[in-house]
C-alpha positions, 0 to 999 in steps of 0.5 A: 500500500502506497501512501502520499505521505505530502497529503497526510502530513498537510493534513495534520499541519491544516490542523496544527494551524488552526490550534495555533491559531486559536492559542492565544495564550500560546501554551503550546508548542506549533512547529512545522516538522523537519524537512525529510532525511536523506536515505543514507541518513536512514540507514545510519540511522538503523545501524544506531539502533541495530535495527531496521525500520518498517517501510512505511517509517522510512518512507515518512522520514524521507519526508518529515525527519522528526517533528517536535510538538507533534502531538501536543508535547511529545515529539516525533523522532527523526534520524537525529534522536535515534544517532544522538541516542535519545531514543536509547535513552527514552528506551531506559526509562523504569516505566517502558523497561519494566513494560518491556520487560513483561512482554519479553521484547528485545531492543531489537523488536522495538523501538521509541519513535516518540517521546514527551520530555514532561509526561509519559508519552512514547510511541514504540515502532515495532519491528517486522520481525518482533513477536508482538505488534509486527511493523506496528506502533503502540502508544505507552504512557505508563500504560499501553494507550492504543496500538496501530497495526502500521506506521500510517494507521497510527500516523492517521490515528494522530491526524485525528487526535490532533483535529480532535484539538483543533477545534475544541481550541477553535470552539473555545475561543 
């Protein structure tokens, strides 16, 4: 399945705009995501966290390399975080490790996509060949919140949490 990744990140930044609009206490962080990555930047990528990416999350990333704020406070990573190690580290938090732990995945199978510096958001991107969620994101905030059977169903799902935003920030104001 092809996806037209320019119309599905428009969309999410045609809702983003609107919120950013109607902030007018700008408590919120609006940015625009990164400009895409380069493929030989994936691939250094992949070999920082000694996996592979599902399909569908390097062609996102040859896109849209990261984007901050990308659902209210939790980032979206891009080849940056996961070769400077953020994602490593996200990784080590107790919360995900015991979590992991308990459903016996290996650094292999999974790894932070995403992640809130001031909660517990992550999206964990699971790889082909894990034994749970193959190719799929799941969204832990201490807690499993919601899994995804692929990169763009979440990626569409977080189009609509966003939206969802939008215009209860535009029904307030």
């Amino acid at each position: 399945m092809t996806i037209d990744w320019k119309a599905e990140i428009a969309r999410i930044v045609y809702w983003k705009q609107i919120a950013a609009d109607h902030d007018t206490k700008r408590a919120l962080p609006w940015h625009l995501p990164r400009v895409g990555a380069k493929l030989e930047d994936i691939a250094s990528a992949e070999n920082a966290i000694t996996t592979s990416f599902p399909q569908q999350f390097k062609e996102f990333l040859s896109y849209a390399d990261g984007w901050q704020g990308f659902y209210v406070l939790t980032d979206l990573f891009g080849t940056k975080e996961f070769l400077d190690g953020q994602s490593r580290s996200v990784r080590q938090r107790p919360e995900l490790v015991a979590f992991l732990e308990a459903k016996n995945l290996n650094e292999t199978e999974v790894v932070p996509i995403g992640a809130s510096d001031l909660d517990l958001d992550v999206f964990l991107l699971f790889s082909q060949n894990s034994k749970m969620l193959p190719g799929g994101v799941l969204w832990f905030a201490n807690e499993e919140v919601d899994r995804y059977e692929s990169f763009a169903e979440f990626f569409s799902a977080m189009v609509n949490y966003n939206a969802r935003i939008a215009k209860k920030m535009a029904g307030n104001s």
